[in-house]
DSSP file (Angstrom, degrees, kcal/mol; ACC not computed):
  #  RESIDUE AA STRUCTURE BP1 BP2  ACC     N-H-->O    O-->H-N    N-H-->O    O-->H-N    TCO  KAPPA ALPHA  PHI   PSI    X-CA   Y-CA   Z-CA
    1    1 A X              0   0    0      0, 0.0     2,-0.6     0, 0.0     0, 0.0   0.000 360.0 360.0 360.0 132.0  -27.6    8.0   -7.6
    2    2 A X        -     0   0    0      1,-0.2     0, 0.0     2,-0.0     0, 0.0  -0.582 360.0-175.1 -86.6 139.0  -25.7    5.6   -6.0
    3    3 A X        +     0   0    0     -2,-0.6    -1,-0.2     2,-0.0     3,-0.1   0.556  36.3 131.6-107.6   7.5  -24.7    5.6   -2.2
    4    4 A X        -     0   0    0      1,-0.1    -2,-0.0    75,-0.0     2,-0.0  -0.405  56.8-115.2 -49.9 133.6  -22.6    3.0   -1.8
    5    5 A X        -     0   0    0      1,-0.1     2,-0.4    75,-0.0    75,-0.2  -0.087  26.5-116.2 -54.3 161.8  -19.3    3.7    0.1
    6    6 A X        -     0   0    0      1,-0.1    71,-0.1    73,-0.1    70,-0.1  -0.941  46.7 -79.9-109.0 132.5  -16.4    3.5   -1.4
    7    7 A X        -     0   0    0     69,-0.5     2,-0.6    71,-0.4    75,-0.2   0.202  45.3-115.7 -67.1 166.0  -13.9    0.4    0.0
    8    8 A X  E     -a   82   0A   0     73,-2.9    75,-1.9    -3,-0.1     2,-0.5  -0.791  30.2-146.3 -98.3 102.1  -12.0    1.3    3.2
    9    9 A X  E     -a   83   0A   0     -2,-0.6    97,-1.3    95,-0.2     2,-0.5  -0.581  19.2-179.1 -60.5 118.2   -8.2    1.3    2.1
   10   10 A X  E     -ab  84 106A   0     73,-3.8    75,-3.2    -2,-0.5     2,-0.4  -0.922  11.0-160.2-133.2 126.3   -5.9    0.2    4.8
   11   11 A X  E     -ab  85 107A   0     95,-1.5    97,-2.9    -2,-0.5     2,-0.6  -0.794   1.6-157.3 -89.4 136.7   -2.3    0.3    3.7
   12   12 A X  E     +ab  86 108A   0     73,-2.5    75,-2.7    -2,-0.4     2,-0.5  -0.948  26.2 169.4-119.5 110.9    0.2   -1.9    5.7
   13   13 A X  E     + b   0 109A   0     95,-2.5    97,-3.3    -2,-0.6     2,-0.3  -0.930   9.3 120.3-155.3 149.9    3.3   -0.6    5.1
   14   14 A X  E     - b   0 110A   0     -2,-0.5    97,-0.1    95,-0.2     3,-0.1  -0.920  58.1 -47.8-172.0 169.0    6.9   -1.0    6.7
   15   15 A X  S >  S-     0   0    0     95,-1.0     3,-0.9    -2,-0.3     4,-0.3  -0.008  70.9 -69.0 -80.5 176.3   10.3   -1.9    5.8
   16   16 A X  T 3  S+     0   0    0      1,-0.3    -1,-0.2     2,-0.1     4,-0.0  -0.401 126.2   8.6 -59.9 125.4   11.9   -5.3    3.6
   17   17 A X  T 3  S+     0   0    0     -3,-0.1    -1,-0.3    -2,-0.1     4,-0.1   0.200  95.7 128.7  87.2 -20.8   11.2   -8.3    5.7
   18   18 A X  S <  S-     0   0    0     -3,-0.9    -2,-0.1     1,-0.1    -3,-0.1   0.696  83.7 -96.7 -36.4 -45.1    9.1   -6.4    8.2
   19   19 A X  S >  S+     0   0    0     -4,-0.3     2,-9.9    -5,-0.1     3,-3.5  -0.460  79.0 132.1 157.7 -52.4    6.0   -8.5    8.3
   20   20 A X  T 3  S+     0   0    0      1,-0.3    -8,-0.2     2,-0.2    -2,-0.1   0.458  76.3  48.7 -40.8  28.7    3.5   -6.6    5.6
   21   21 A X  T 3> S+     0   0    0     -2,-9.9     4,-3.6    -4,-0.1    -1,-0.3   0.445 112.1  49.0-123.7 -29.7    2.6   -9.4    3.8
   22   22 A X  H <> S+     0   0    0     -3,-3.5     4,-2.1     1,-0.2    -2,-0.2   0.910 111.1  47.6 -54.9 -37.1    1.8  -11.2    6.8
   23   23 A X  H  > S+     0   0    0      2,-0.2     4,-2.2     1,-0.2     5,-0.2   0.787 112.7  50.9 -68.5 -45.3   -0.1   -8.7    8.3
   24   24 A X  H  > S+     0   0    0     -5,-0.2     4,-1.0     2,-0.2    -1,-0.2   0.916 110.6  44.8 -81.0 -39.2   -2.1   -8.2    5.1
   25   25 A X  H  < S+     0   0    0     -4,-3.6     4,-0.4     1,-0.2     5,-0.2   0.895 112.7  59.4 -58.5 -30.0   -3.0  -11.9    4.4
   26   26 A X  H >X S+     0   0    0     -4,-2.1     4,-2.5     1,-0.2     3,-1.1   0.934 109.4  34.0 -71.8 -43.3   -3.7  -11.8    7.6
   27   27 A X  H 3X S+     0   0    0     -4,-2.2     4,-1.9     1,-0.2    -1,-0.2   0.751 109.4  58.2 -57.2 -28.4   -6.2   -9.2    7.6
   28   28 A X  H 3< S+     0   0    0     -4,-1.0    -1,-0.2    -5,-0.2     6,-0.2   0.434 105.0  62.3-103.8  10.9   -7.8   -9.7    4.4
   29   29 A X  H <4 S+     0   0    0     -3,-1.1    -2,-0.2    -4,-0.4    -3,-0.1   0.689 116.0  36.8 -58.2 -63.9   -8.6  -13.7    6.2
   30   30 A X  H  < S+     0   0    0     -4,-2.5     2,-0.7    -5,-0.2    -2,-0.2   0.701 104.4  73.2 -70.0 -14.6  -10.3  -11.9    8.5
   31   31 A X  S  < S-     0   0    0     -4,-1.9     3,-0.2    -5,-0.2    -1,-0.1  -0.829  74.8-112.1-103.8 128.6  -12.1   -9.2    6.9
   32   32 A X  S    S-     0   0    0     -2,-0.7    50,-0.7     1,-0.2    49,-0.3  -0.032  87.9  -5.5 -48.8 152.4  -15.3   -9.5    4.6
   33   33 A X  S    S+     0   0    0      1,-0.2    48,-2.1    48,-0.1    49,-0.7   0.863 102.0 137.1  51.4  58.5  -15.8   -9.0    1.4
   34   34 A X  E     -c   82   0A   0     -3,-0.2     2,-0.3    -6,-0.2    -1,-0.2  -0.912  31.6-160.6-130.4 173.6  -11.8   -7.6    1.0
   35   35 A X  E     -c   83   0A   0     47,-2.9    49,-3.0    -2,-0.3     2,-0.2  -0.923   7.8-138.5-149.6-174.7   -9.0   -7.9   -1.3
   36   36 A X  E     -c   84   0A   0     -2,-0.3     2,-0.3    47,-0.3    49,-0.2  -0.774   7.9-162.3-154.1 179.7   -5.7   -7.4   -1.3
   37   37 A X  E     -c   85   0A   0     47,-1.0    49,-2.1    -2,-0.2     2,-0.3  -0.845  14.2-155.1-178.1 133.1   -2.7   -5.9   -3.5
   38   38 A X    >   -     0   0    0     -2,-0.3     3,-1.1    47,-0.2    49,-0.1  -0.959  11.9-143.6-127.2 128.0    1.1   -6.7   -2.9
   39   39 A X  G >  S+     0   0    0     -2,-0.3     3,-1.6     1,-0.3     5,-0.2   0.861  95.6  61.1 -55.2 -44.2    3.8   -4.4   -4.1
   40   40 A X  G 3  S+     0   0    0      1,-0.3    -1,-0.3     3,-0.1    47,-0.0   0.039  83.0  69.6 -92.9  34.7    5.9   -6.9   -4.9
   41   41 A X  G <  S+     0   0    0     -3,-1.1     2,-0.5     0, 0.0    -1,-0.3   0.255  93.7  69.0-110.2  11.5    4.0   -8.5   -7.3
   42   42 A X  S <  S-     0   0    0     -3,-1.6     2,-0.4    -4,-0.0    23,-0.0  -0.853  72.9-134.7-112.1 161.8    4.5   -5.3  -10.1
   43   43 A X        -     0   0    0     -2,-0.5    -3,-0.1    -3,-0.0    24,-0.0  -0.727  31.8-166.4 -88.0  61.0    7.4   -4.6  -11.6
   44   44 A X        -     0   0    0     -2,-0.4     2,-0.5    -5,-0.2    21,-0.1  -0.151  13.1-125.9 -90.2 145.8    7.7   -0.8  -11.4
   45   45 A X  S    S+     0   0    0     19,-0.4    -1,-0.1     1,-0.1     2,-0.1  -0.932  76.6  62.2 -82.9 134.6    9.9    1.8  -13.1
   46   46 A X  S    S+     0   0    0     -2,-0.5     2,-0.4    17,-0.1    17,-0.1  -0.524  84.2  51.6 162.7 -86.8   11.7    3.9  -11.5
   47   47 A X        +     0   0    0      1,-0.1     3,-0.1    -2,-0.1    -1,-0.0  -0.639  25.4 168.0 -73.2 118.1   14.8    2.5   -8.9
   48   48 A X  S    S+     0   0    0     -2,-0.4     2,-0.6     1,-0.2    -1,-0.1   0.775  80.3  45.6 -98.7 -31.3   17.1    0.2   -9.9
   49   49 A X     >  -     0   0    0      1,-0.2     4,-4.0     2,-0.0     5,-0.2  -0.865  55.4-179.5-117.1 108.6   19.5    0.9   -6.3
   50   50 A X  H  > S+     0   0    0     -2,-0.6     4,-1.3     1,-0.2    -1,-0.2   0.983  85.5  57.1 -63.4 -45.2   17.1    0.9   -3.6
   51   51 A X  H  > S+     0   0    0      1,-0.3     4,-1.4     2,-0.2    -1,-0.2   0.785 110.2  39.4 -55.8 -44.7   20.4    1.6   -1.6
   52   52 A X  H  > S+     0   0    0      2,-0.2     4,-2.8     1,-0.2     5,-0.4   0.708 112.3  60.8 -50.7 -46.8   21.3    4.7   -3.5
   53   53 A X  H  <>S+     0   0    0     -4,-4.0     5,-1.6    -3,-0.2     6,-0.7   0.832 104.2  45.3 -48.3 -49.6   17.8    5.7   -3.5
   54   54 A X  H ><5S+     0   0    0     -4,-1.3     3,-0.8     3,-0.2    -2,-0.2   0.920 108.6  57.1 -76.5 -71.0   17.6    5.8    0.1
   55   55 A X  H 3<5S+     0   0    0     -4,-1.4    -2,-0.2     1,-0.3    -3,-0.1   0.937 101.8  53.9 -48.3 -52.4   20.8    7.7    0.4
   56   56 A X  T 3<5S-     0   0    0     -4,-2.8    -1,-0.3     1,-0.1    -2,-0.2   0.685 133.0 -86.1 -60.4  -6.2   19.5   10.8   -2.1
   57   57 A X  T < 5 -     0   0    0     -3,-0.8    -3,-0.2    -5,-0.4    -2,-0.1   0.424  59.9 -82.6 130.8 -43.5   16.5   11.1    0.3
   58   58 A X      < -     0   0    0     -5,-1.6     2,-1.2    -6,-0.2    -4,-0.2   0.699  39.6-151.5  97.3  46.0   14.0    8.8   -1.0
   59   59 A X    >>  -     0   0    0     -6,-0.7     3,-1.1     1,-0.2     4,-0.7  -0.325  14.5-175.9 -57.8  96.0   12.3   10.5   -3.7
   60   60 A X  G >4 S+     0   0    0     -2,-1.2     3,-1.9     1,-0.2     2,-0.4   0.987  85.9  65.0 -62.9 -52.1    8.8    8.5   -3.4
   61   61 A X  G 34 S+     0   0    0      1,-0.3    -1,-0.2    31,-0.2    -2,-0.1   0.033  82.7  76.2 -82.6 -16.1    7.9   10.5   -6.3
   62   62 A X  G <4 S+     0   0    0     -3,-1.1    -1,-0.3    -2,-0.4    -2,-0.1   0.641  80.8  94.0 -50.0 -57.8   10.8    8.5   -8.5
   63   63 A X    <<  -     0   0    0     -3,-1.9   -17,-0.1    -4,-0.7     0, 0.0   0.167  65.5-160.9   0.2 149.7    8.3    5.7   -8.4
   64   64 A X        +     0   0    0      0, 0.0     2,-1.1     0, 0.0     3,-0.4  -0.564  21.3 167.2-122.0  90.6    5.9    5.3  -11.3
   65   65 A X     >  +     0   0    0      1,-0.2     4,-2.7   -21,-0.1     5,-0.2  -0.046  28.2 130.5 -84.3  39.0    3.3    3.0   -9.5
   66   66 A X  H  >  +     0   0    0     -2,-1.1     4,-2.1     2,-0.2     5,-0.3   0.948  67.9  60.9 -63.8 -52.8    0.7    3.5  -12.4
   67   67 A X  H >> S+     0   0    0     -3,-0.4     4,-4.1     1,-0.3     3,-1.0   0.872 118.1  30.6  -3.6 -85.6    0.2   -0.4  -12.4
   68   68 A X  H 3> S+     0   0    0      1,-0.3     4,-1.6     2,-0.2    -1,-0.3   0.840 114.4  56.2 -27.8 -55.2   -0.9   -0.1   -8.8
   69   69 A X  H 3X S+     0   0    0     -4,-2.7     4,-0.7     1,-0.2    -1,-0.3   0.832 112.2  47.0 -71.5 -20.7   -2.4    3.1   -9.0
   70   70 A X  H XX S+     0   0    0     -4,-2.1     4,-1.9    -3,-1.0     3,-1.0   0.933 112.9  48.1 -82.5 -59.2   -4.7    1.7  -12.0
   71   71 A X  H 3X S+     0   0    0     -4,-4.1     4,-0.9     1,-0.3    -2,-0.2   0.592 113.2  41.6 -88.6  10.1   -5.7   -1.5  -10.3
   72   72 A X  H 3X S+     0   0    0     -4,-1.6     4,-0.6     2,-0.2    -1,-0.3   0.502 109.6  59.8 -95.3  -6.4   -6.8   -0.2   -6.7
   73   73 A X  H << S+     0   0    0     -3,-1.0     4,-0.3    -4,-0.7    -2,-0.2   0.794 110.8  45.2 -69.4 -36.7   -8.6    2.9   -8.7
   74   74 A X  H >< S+     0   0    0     -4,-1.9     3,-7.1     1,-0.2    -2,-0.2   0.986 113.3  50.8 -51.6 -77.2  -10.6   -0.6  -10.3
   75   75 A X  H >< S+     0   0    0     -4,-0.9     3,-2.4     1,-0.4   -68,-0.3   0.598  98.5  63.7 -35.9 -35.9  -10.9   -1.9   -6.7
   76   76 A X  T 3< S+     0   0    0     -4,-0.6   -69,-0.5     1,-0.3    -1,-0.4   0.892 107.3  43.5 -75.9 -25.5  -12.5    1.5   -5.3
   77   77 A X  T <  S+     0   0    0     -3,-7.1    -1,-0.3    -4,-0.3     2,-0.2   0.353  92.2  98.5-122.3  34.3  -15.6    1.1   -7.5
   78   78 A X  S <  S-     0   0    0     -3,-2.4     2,-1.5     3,-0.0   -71,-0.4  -0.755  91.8-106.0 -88.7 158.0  -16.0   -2.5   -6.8
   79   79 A X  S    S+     0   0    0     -2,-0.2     2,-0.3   -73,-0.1    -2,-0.1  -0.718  72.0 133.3 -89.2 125.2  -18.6   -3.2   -4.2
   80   80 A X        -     0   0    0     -2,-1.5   -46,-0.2     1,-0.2   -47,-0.1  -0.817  57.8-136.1-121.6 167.5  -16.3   -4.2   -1.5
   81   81 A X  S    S-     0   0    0    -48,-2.1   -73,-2.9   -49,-0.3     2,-0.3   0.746  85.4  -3.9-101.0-103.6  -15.8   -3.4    2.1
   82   82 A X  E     -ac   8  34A   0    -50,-0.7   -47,-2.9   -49,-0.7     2,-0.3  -0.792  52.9-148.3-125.2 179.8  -12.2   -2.9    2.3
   83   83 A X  E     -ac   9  35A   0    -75,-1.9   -73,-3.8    -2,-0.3     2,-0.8  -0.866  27.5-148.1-111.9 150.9   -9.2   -3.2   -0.3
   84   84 A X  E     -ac  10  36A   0    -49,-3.0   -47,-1.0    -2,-0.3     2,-0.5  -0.918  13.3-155.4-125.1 123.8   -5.7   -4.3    1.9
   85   85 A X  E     -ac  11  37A   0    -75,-3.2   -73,-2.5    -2,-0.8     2,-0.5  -0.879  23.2-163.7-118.2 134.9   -2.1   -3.2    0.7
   86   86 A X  E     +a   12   0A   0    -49,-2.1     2,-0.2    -2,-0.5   -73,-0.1  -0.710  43.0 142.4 -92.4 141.5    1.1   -4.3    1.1
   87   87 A X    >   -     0   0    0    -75,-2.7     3,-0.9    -2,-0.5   -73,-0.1  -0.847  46.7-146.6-177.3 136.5    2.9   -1.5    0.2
   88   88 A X  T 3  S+     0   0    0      1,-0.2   -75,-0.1    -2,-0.2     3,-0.1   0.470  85.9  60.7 -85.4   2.7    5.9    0.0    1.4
   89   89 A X  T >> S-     0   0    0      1,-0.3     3,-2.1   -77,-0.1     4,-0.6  -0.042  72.7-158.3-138.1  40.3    5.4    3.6    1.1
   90   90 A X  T <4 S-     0   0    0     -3,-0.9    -1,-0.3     1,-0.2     3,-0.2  -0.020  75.1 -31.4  36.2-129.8    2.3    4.4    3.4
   91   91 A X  T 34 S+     0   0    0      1,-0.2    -1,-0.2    -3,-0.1     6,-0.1  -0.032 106.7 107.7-132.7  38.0    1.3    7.5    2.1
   92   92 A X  T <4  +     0   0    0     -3,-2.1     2,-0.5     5,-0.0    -1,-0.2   0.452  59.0  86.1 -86.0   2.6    4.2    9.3    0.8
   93   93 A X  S  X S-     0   0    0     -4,-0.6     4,-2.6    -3,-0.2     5,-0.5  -0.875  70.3-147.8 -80.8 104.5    3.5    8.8   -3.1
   94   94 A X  H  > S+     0   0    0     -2,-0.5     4,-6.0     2,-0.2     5,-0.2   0.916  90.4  46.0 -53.0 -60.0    1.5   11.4   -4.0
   95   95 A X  H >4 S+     0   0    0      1,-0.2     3,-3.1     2,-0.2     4,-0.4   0.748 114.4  49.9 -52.6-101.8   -0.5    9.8   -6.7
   96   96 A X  H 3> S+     0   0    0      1,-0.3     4,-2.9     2,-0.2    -2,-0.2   0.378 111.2  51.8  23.6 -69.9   -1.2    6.6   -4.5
   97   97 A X  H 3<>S+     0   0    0     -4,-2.6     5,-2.2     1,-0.3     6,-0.3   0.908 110.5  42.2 -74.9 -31.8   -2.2    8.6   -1.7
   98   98 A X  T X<5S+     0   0    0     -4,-6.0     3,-1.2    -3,-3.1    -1,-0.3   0.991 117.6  51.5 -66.7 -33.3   -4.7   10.7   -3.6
   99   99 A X  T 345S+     0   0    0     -4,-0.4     2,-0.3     1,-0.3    -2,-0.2   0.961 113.8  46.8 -42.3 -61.4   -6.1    7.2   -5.6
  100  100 A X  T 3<5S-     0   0    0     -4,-2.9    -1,-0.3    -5,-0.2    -2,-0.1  -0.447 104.6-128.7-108.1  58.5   -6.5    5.6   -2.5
  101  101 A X  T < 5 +     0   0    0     -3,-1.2    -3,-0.2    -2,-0.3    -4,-0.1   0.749  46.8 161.5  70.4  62.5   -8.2    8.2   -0.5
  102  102 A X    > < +     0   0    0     -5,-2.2     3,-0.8     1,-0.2    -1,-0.2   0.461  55.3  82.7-112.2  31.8   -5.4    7.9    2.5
  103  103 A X  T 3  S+     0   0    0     -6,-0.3     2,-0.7     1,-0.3    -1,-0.2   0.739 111.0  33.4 -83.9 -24.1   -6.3   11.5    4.3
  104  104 A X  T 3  S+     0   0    0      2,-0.0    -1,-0.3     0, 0.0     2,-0.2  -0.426 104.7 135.7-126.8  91.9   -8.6    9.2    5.5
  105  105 A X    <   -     0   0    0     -3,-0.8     2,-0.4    -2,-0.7   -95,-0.1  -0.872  55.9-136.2-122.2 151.7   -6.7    6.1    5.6
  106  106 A X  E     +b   10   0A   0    -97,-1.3   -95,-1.5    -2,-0.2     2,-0.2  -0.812  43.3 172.5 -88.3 133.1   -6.2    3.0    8.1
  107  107 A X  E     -b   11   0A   0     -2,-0.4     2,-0.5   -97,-0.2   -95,-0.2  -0.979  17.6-168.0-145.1 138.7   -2.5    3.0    7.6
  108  108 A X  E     -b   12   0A   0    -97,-2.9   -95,-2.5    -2,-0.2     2,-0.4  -1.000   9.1-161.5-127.6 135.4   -0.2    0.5   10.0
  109  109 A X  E     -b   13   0A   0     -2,-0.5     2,-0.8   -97,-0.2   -95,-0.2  -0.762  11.1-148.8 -90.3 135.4    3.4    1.1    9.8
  110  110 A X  E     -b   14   0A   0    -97,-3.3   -95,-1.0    -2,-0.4   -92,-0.1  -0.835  24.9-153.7-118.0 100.6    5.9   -1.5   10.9
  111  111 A X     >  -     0   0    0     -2,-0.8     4,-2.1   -97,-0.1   -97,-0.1  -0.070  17.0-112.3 -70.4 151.9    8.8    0.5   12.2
  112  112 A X  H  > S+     0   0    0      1,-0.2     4,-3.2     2,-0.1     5,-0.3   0.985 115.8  55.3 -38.6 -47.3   12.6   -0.7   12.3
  113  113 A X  H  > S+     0   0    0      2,-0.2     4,-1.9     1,-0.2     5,-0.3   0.994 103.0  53.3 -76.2 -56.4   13.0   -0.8   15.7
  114  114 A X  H  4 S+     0   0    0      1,-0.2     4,-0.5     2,-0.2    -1,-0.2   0.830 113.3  56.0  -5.1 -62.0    9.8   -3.4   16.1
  115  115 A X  H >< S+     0   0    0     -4,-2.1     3,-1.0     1,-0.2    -2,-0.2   0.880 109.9  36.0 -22.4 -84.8   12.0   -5.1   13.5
  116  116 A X  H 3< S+     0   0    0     -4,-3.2    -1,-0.2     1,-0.3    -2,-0.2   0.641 108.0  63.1 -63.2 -23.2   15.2   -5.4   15.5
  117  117 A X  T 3<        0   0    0     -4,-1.9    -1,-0.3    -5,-0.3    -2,-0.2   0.632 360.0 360.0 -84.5 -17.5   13.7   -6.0   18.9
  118  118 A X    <         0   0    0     -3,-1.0    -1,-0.3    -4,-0.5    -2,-0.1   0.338 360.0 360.0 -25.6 360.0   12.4   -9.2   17.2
């Protein structure tokens, strides 16, 4: 049986232009034996008017982050330490959250107001 842990997910996740790609290279410099994962390198289906989107509510659930959800599922049973995502929707996506184990997740939010006070 193997006892290896399984990598430590830390999702960095925060609004457009908020920092979370900085934050995330910056973290996967400094932490061993990681990797990392950007939202905005898939193409997802689901929203075509982020604005509109936002305005119904936000449906995370709209989403279909299978891309994603496929290649941190890879990630989890690689031996790694931890896996770092930018990703904008913390741990409201259901699938996501269950993939990447985030009831017990390092999760850093970059709120608006952080943002504006800039």
């Amino acid at each position: 049986m193997n006892n290896r842990m399984k990598p430590q997910v830390i999702a960095i996740a925060g609004v457009s232009g908020g920092g979370k790609t900085t934050i995330a290279k910056y973290l996967h410099r400094k932490l061993k034996n990681s990797r990392i994962h950007f939202f905005d390198d898939y193409d997802f289906d689901g929203v075509d008017d982020i604005i509109d989107w936002v305005n119904k509510g936000a449906d995370y659930e709209s989403w279909d982050l299978s891309p994603l959800i496929k290649d941190v599922d890879k990630l989890r049973h690689e031996p790694l330490n931890y896996i770092v995502l930018d990703y904008p929707f913390a741990y409201k996506n259901a699938k996501m959250s269950a993939i990447a184990n985030m009831q017990q997740r390092l999760l850093i939010q970059i709120s608006k107001l952080k943002i504006l006070s800039r």
